[in-house]
Every structure is written in C-alpha cells, then in structure tokens.
C-alpha positions in Angstrom: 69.6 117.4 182.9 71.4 115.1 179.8 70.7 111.3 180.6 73.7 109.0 180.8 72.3 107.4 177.6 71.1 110.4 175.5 71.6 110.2 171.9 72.4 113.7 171.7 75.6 113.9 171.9 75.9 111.0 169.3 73.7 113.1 167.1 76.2 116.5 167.4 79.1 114.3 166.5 77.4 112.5 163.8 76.4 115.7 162.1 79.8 117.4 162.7 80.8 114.2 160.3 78.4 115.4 157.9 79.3 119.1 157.8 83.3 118.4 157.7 83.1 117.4 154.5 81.5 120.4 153.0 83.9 123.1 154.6 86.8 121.3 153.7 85.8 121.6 150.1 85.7 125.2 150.1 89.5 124.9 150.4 90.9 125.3 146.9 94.4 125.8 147.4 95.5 123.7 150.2 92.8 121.3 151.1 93.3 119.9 154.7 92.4 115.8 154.7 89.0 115.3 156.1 90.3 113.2 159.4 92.3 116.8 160.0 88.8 118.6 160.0 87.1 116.1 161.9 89.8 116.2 164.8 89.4 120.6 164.6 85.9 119.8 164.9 86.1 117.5 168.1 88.5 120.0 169.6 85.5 123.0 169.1 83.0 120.7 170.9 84.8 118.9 173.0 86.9 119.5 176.8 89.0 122.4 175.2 86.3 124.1 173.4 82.4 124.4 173.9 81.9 121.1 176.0 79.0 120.3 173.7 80.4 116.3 174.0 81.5 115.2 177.0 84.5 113.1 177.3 83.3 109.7 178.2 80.1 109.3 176.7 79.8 105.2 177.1 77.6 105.5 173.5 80.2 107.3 171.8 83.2 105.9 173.9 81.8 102.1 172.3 81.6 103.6 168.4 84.8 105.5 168.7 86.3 102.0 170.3 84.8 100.0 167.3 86.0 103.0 164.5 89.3 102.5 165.9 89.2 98.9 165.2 87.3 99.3 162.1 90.5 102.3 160.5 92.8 99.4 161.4 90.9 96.6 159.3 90.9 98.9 156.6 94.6 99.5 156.7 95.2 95.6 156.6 93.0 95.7 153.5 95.0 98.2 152.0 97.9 96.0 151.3 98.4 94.7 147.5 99.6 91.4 148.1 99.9 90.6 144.6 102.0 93.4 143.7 104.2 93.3 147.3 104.8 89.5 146.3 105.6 90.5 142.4 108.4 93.3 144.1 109.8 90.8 146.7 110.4 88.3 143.7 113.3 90.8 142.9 115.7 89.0 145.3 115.8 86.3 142.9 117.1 89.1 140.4 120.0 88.2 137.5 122.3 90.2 139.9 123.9 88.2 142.2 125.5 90.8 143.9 124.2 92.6 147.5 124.4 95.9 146.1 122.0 95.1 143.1 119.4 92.9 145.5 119.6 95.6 147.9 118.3 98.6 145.4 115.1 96.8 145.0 112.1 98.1 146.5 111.6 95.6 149.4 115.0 95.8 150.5 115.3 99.3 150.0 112.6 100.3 152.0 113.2 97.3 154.7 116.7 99.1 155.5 115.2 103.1 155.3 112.6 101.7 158.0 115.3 100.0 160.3 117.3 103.5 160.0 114.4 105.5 161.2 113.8 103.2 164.1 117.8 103.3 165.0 117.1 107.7 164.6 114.1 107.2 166.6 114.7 105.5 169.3 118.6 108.1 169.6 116.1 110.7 169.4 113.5 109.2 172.4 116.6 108.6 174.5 117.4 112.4 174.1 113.9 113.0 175.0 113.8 110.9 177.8 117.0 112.1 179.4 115.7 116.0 179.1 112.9 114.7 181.7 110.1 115.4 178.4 109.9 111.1 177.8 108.6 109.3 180.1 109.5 105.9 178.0 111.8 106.1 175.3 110.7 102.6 173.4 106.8 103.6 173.0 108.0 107.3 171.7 110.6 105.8 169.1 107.4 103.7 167.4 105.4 106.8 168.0 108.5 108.5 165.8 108.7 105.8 163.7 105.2 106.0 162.2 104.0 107.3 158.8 100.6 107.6 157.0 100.0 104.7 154.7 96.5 106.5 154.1 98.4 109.5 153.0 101.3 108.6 150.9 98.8 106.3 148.3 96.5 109.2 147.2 99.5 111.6 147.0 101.0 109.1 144.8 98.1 108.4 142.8 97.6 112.1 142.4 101.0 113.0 141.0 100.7 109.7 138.6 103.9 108.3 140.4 102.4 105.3 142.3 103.3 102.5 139.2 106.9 104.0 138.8 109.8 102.4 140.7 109.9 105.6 142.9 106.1 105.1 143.6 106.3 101.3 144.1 109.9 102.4 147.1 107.5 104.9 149.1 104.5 102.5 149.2 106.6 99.4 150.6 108.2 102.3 152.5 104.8 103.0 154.0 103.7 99.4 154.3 106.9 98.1 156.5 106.3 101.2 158.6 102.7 100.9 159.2 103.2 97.0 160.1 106.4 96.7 161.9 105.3 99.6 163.8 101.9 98.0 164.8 103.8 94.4 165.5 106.4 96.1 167.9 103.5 98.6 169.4 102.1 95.2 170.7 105.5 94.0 172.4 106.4 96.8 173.8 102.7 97.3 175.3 102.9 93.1 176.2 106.3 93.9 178.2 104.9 97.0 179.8 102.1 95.1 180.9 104.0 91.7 182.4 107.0 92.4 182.2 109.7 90.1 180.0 108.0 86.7 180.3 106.8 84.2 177.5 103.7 85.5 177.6 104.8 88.0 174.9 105.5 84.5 172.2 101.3 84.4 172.7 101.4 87.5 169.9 102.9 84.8 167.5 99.3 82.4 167.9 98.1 85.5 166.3 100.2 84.5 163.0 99.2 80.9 163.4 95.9 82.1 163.3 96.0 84.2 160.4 97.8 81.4 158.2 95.4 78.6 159.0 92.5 81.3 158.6 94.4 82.2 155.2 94.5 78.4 154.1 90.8 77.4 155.6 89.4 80.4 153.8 91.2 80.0 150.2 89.8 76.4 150.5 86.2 77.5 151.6 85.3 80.4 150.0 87.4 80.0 147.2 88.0 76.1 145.6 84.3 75.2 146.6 82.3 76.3 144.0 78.9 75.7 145.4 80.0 77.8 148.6 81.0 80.7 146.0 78.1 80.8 144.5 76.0 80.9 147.4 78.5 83.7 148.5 77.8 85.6 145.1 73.9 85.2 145.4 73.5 86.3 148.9 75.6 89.0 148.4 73.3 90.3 146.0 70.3 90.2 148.7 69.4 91.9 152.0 71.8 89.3 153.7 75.0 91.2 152.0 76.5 87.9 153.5 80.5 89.0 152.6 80.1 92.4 154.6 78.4 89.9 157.4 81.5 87.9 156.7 84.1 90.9 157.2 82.6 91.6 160.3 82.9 88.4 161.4 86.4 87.9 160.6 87.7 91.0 161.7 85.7 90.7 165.4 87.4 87.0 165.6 90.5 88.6 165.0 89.9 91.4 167.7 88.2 88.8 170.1 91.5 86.3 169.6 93.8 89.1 170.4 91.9 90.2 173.3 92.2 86.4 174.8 96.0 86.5 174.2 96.7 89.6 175.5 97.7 91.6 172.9 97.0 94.8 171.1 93.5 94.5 169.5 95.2 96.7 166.5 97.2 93.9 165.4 94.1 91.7 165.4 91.8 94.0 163.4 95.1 94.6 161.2 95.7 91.0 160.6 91.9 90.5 159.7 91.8 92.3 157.3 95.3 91.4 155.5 93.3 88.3 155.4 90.4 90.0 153.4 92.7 91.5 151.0 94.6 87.8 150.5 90.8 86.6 149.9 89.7 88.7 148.2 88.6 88.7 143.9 87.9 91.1 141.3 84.6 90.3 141.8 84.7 91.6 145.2 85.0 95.1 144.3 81.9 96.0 145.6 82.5 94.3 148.9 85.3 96.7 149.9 83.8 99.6 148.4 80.9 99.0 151.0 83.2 97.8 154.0 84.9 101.2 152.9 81.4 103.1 153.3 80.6 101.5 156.3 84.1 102.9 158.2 84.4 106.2 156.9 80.9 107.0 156.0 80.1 106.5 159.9 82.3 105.0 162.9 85.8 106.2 161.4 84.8 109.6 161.7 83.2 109.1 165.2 86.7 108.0 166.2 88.6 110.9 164.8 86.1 113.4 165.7 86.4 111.7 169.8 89.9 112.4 169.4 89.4 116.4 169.0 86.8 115.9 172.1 89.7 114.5 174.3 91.7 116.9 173.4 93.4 118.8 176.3 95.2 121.7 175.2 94.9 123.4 179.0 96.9 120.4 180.0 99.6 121.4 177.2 99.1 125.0 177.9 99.7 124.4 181.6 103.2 122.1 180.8 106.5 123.8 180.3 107.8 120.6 179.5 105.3 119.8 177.1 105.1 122.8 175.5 109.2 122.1 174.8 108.3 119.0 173.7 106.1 120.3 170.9 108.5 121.6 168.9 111.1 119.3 169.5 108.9 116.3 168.6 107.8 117.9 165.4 111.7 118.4 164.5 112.6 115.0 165.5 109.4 113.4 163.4 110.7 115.3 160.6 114.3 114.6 160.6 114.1 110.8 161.2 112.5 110.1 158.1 114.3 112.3 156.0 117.7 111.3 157.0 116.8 107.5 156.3 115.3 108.4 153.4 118.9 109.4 152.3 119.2 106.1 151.4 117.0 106.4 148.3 119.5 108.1 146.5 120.9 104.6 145.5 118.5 104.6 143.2 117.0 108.1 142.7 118.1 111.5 142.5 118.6 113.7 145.8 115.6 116.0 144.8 113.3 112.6 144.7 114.9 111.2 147.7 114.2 114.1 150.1 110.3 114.6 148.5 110.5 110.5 149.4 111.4 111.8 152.6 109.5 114.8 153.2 106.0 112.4 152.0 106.8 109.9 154.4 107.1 112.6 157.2 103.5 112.3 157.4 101.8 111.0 160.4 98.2 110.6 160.7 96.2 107.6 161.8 98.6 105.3 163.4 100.5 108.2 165.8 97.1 108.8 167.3 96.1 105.2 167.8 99.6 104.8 169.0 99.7 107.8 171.3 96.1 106.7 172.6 97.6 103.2 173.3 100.6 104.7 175.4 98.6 107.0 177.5 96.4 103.8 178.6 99.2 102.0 179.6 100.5 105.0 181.7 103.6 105.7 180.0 102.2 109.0 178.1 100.7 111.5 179.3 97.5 113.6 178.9 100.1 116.6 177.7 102.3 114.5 175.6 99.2 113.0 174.2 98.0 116.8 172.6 101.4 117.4 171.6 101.4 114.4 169.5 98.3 114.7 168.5 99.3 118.1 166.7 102.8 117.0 165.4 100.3 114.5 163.4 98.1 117.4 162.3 101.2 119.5 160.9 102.9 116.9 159.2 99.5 115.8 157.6 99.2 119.3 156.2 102.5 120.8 155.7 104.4 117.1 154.0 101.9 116.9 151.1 102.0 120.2 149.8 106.0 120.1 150.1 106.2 116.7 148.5 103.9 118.3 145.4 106.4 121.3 145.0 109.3 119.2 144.4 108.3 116.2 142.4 106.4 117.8 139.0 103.4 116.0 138.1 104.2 113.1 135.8 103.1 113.0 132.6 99.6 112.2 131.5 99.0 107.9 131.0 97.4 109.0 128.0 100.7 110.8 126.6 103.6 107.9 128.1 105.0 105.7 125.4 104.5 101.5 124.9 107.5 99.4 125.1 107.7 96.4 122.5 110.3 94.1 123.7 111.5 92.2 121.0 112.2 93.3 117.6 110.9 90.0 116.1 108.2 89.4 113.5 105.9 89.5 116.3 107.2 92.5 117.8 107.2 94.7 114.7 103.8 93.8 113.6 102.5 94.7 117.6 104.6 97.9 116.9 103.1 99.1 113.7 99.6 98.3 115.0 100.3 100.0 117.8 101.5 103.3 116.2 99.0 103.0 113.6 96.5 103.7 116.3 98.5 106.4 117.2 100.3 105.2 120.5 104.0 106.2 121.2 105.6 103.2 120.8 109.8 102.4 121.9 110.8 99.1 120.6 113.7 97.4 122.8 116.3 94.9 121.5 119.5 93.4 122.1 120.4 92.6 118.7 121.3 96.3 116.4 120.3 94.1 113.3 117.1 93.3 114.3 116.4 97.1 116.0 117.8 98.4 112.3 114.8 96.9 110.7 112.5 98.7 113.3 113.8 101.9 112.3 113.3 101.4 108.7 109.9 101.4 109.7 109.4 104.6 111.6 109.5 103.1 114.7 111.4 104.6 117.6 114.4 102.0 119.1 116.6 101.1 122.3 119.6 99.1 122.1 119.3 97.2 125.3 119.6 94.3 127.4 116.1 94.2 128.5 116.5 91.0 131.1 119.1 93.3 132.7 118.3 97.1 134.8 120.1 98.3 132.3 121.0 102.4 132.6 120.4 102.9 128.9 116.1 101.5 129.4 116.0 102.7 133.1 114.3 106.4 131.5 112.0 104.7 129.2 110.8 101.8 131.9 110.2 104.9 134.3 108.0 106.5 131.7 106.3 103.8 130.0 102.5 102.7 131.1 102.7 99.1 129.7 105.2 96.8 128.4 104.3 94.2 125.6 107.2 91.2 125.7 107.1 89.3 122.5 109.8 87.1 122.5 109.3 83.1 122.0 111.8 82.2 124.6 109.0 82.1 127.8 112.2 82.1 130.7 113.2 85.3 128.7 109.9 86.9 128.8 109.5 85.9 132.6 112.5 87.6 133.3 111.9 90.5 131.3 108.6 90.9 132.9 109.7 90.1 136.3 112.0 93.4 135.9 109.2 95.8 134.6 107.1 94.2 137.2 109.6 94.3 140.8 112.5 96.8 139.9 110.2 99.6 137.9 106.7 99.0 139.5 105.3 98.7 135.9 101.8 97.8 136.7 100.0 96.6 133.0 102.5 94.1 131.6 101.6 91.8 128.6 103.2 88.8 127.7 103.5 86.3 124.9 103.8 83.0 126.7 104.8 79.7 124.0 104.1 77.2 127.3 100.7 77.0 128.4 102.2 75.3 131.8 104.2 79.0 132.6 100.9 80.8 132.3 100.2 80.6 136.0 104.1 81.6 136.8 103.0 84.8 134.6 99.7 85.4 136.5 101.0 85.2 139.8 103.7 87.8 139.0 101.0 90.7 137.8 101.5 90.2 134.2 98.8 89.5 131.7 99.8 86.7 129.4 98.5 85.9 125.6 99.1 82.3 124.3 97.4 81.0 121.5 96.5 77.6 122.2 94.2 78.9 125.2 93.2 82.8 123.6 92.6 81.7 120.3 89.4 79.7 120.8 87.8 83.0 122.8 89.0 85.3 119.4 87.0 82.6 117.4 83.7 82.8 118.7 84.1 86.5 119.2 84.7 86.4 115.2 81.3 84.2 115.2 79.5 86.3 118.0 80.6 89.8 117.0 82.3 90.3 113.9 81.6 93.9 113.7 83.3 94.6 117.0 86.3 92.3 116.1 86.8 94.9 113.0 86.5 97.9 114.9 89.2 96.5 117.4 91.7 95.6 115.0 91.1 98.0 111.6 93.6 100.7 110.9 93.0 101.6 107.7 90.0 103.5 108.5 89.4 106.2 111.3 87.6 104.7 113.1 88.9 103.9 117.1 87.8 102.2 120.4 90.0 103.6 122.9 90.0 103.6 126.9 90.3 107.1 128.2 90.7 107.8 132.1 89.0 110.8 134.0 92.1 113.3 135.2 90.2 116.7 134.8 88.7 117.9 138.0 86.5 119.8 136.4 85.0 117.2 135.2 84.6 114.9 138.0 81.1 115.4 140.0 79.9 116.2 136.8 76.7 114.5 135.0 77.9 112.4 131.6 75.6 114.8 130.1 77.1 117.7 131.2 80.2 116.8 129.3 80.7 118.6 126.1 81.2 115.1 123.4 81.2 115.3 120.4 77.9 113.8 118.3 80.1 111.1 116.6 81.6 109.2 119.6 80.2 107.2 122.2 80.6 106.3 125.6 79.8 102.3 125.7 81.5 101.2 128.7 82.8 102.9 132.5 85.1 101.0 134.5 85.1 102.3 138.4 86.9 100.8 141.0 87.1 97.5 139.0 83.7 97.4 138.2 81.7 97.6 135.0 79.2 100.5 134.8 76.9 100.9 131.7 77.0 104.7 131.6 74.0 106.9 130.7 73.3 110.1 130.7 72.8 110.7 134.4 75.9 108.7 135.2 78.3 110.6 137.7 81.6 110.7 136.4 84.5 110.5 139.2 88.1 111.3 139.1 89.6 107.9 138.0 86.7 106.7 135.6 88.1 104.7 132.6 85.9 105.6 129.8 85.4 103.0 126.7 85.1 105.4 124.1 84.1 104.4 120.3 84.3 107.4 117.3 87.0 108.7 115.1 90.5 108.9 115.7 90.8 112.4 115.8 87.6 113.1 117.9 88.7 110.7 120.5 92.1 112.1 120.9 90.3 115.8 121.6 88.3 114.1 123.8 91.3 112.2 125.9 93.1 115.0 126.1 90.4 117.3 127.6 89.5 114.0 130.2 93.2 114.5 130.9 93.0 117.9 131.9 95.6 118.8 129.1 93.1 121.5 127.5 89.8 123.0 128.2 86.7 123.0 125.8 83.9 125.8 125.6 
C-alpha cells in the first residue's frame, strides 16, 4: 500500500519531465510546445488515464503550488522595461494629433486589449445566458488572455520581433497578460467579500513594489561595496542573487497572501521588480532562475494539470461538451476582430496573422481557470474544456501565424541607414559599404543626398524626424540606424522614432553634448561622442594596435565581422563539427549576453553571435551558411 508521503509518485512525474522533451523532438513538421506535452503526459497518468499519480498528492500538490508561482515570476521577468519605456516615449511624438499618437505601439495595443475585453465579456454574457457560464466576469478574463510565452519565440523565429509589427504584438501580449492578471485579482477579491474596501488593499501591493523598486536601485545598485559583494558571492556556492530572487519573489507571494489578494499578482510583481534590477551582468542570474523553473517545478505544475484532468466530467456534460466548441470560437474571434485595429498601421494580411498569433492561450488560461474553479464559479467540466481550448490554440495559432507572414529577411542581408548626408555621414557610409554592408543614406536636403549618389551610395529623400511614408519600408527593414547629424535634439528625435514607432532595436548616435548622453541611453540607443570615446580609442591604439587596424582597414581583405547562428542544422552541433574554413577564426561567442571564449568542444545554439576574423570573402561564405541561406558539404 503507497504511503501518504511516498516519493513515487514525485519520481513518475519528474521523469515524465524528462522524457517530454525527447518525444516532442521527434516532431519535425509541427512541433507541439513542451508545456503541451507535459499536460498529454499528466492526462495518460493521471484521473483520466492510468491513475499512476493521484490527484492530491500533498508532495506534489506543494511543487505544483510553488511551479505555479515560480511560471508567474518568470513572466514578470519577461518584461523589457527599457524598450516598453523607449515605445511609450512615442506619445511625446512631433505629431500632435490623436490619430498619429494613437498608431504607436502602446496605444495601439492598449485600445486592441480594451476591444477584446468589451468582445469578451458580450461573448461571456451569451455564455452565461445559454445556462453554459456560471459567471460571466471570470470567463471574459479567461477570454481575454493570450500567451506572452508564445508570441516572443514566434517572433524571434520569423525575425519580426525588432520591427514595428513585432514591437505592436509584444506590447499586445504584455497589456494582456498584466491587465488580465490585475483584474483576475479583483474580480476573485469581490467574489470573495463582496464590493468592500477591502479590494483598494491590492493597491499596497503597488506601494510595495515601488518602494521595493527605489530601496533596491539604492541597495544593490548605487552602493558599490554591496555590489561587489553581490558579484563575488554570486560566483560561490552561496549563488546569493538566486538566494535573493527567491527571497523577493516569496515576500511578494507572502505580502499578497496577508492582503488578500491573488498570489499571481505577487509572484508577477516580484519579478517585474527583478527585471527593473536587473544588469547586463546579470545574465547568468536569469539564465539560472530560468533553469531552476522550467528545468524542475514548472513542469511539475503543468504535468499536475494533465493529472487533474477530468475528461469523464466533460464526457458526462452536455452542456460542457457545447461549451467546447463554442469557447474555442469565441477565444478565436475576440482577438482577431480587435486585432482589426492594426490595420491603422499594417496591412490586412499582417493584422489578422497579429490576430491569429495572439489567439494563443497557454499559461495564463490555466492558472486563470484553476483560480476560478477554487473560488467556485467554474467548474470541474468547464475547467477540461478550457484546458483544451488552451491546447488547440497553442498548436493550431503558431503554425497559421507562420503561413501568412513569410520569414523576414536574414539580419545578415537587411541594409544600414546613415542618417545624415554630412561629412560625417558619408565617410560612415563608404566605410560601411567598403566592408561590404548595404547601406541607404537618408536626408532632407536633395543637394546634400546628390553628393551621396556620386559616390555609389544608395539615397532617400526624407524627413527622417518625421514617420514619414517615403522611409517607413526602409526603417521596417533596416537592422541598425547610424544618426550623424551635429544637431543632438535632431538626433534624439530621430532616434526616438527608429526606437518607439519602428521597434528598431541597435541604434547608434553621434551625440555633440556630453550632458544628453544619458537622455540617449535611457531611450535604447548607443551613443558615440568624442570627448568621452576618444580617450578609450587611444589606449586601444597604445594597447592593441594590430587590432585597431584590423577594425578599421579596408584596403585589404581582411574582416572582423559578427555573424549570428540561424541554421538549425547547425545548432546542437560541436564548433568542431562545423565545416570553417582554415583561414578564419572564431575569437569571440556572445550567448544570452554573455561572453564565451569558444573552443573546439563549444556547443553552438541557435542565436550564437559569432566574432569571426579572416577574409572578406571567406567570412561572407561562412555568414551565409550560419544563416541558413546555403548548405556546405
């Protein structure tokens, strides 16, 4: 006879985690996400399939509790604050007109999110008056949802997720995810006690997390001896930032526990906080914060879900088996209506893949579903239903949103833009295309653009402080933008366009007033001025003058070039493996953020930004075989 506390059951779960994975990768074609495999494999062991696992197991119930928590924190660390504070500066656009503030991103995606919660909530009243609802205001949040977790990799996939279009969905995503959580908690607070004041205790949770915010930029950030003792323990067996994650996240849970509220919010909230806090140097903390969730208790929660499944309680519910199809067609139709609303900005055929992408439910629903059946207002019936609207949608929206947006072009192949046709511009221009980089130079004055012609160079007439339609194709192409001008308010709001209306993610700036450079940083743009960089080029003249040559020669075919990792068939694989030619050399691997010295038994992955150093013409084979463009023997 089991014992109430055998590890057994733990241990089926634990390697079901383990096994998931491999299957799934079988899948060529149409690969299923892992959370999707892990719920199948629940449901096989669980109260609708073998029985293996038991329901309510208090070991597993505990892990699956703490996963839960755990899928929330990441989703708070998911959030860019940087680049969601570099888009919301588009309000202060040179537009002063609604129409033109409104077809930014934030705004954009703000009023396609208040659209699908008008739809839902029309379609949960339907619902709820067909006797299949049992409370129309959890259901429209449950409609509401989308899969943050989902839309980002498809993005990054199809190259889309620095364009304008990219930059709309992920906002898109965001406001969901977070409004959605925020009124989840309200409506569960009223449910609870009713319409009392009790509900204003959710806003202490803000309080917290803004003194948290401002204690913790102080502390861990301004002190320099408490950053250094952060950065050398960090590096020992006390990994004292994961210790300090943890710690965060369960004061978070533990503070919205005492209030009252939903402990999703909490775990949310923490790790916003984490993100805010967070420095390049950090990489490695989220990478192991991110090891930590899915490698273990994110799959335990996922793979409990399956468990709990109860598809005789569907099986045995007229109602809920006309639910089923009606919920799917609702979650469906909700978000690709509102997404109608893109078109101000994009074509039909991107609006509805917008639409059909964010369609996608996943982690959220689930949580959301599992909140509403402990409050009583869903039930065990309505609970499976939803739980497989979240499985199609999570299959099915992906593979429609890749057959009607065509993979963007390669980074490697999309063009420079030199704004700024001055002496400055046209010498970055010619280096530029002397290193063999597709190059558009943009200008307002026709005199100064006539000049760069004479030189080869390919030109825009343009306004380029202004969205104007004539640069709109080549800012939605472009991988970087290089601003030139002297003016530094020009530049600023040149970059602040690239940066908020077109999602341009590398943009470099030549900045005259040391005091701006801040303004610059803070807006996601990398600035050059030569009072502060040209001390750093000096000693790297002194230090390494070789180097300095290699960088900046043209008249010899020589190259060091950064090459990113797009060919699948090359991720997984050893460095070794990889057919190079003799004459180049990988000297540098950038993963994640951070630095790798590769070697021969480095592991490339899909991503990798190789430093490459050999001839021009070797390199450029090399690229575009990285980029999947060609094969090689």
């Amino acid at each position: 006879m089991e014992q109430p506390n055998s590890f057994l059951p733990l241990l089926i779960v634990v390697s079901l985690a383990f096994i998931v994975p491999f299957i799934l990768s079988r899948f060529r074609r149409v690969r299923p996400p892992i959370v999707v495999g892990e719920i199948i494999a629940g449901i096989l062991v669980g109260r609708s399939g073998l029985g293996w696992v038991a329901g309510h197991d208090p070991v597993l119930d505990l892990l699956a509790e703490f996963g839960f928590v755990f899928l929330m924190f990441l989703a708070g660390m998911e959030i860019d604050f940087s680049n969601l504070g570099a888009l919301n500066n588009s309000k202060r656009s040179n537009h002063p007109g609604w129409g033109h503030r409104l077809r930014g991103p934030v705004p954009l995606a703000g009023l396609s999110f208040g659209i699908t919660l008008a739809l839902s909530l029309a379609a949960s009243l339907g619902l709820t008056r067909l006797g299949l609802v049992q409370d129309p205001w959890m259901m429209a949040l449950i409609l509401s949802t989308t899969s943050l977790g989902v839309v980002v990799p498809v993005l990054k996939e199809q190259g889309l997720s620095s364009g304008r279009f990219g930059q709309t969905l992920l906002v898109a995503a965001l406001i969901a995810d977070f409004v959605t959580m925020l009124l989840i908690t309200v409506v569960v607070a009223a449910l609870s006690r009713g319409l009392t004041l009790d509900i204003l205790l959710i806003s202490l949770l803000f309080v917290a997390f803004l003194l948290m915010y401002r204690f913790g930029m102080f502390f861990f950030n301004q002190l320099t001896v408490v950053r250094r003792a952060m950065d050398e323990l960090s590096h020992t067996p006390a990994q004292i930032k994961v210790r300090a994650a943890f710690t965060m996240m369960l004061l978070f849970v533990g503070l919205a526990e005492v209030l009252g509220t939903e402990i999703i919010l909490g775990a949310f909230l923490a790790g916003a906080i984490v993100s805010l806090l967070s420095t390049p140097e950090d990489a490695d903390l989220i990478h192991q914060l991110e090891a930590v969730g899915f490698g273990f208790f994110i799959p335990i929660f996922f793979i409990m879900v399956g468990v709990d499944f109860n598809l005789p309680a569907l099986l045995a519910s007229p109602q809920a088996l006309l639910l089923l199809p009606l919920l799917l067609l609702a979650a469906i139709v909700v978000k690709l209506v509102s997404a109608l609303l893109l078109r101000l900005n994009f074509t039909w055929r991107e609006a509805l893949a917008g639409g059909v992408l964010l369609s996608a439910r996943l982690s959220l629903i689930i949580a959301a579903s599992a909140i509403g059946m402990r409050v009583g207002v869903i039930s065990e019936s309505v609970n499976t239903a939803i739980i497989l609207v979240a499985i199609v949608t999570v299959i099915t929206a992906p593979l429609l949103f890749n057959q009607l947006m065509p993979r963007r072009r390669p980074q490697e192949e999309r063009p420079i833009i030199v704004v700024g046709a001055t002496s400055l511009g046209l010498q970055v221009a010619d280096q530029l295309q002397a290193h063999q980089e597709p190059v558009v130079v943009m200008d307002s004055d026709e005199g100064r653009l006539e000049r760069a012609r004479r030189r080869g160079l390919k030109t825009v007439l343009t306004h380029p402080d202004r969205d104007d339609p004539r640069a709109a194709p080549y800012y939605e192409a472009a991988r970087t933008l290089v601003c030139t001008y002297a003016d530094t308010r020009l530049n600023y709001r040149i970059c602040r366009l690239a940066r908020t209306t077109y999602g341009l993610n590398h943009v470099v700036a030549y900045v005259t007033d040391p005091n701006a450079i801040s303004r610059f940083e803070q807006l996601g743009v990398t600035p050059m001025n030569e009072a502060v960089d040209r001390a750093a080029l000096l000693v790297l003249l002194a230090r390494n003058p070789d180097v300095y040559t290699l960088l900046t020669r043209t008249d010899d075919d020589k190259e060091v070039s950064e090459v990113v990792v797009r060919n699948q068939r090359c991720a997984g694989k050893l460095l070794s493996q990889i057919d190079l030619p003799g004459d180049l050399l990988v000297v540098a691997l950038r993963r994640n953020g951070e630095l790798v010295i590769p070697h021969g038994d480095t592991r490339l992955e899909y991503g990798d930004r190789l430093t490459l150093v050999g001839s021009i013409e070797c390199i450029e084979s090399v690229r575009r075989f990285l980029a999947g463009l060609e094969d090689r023997a």
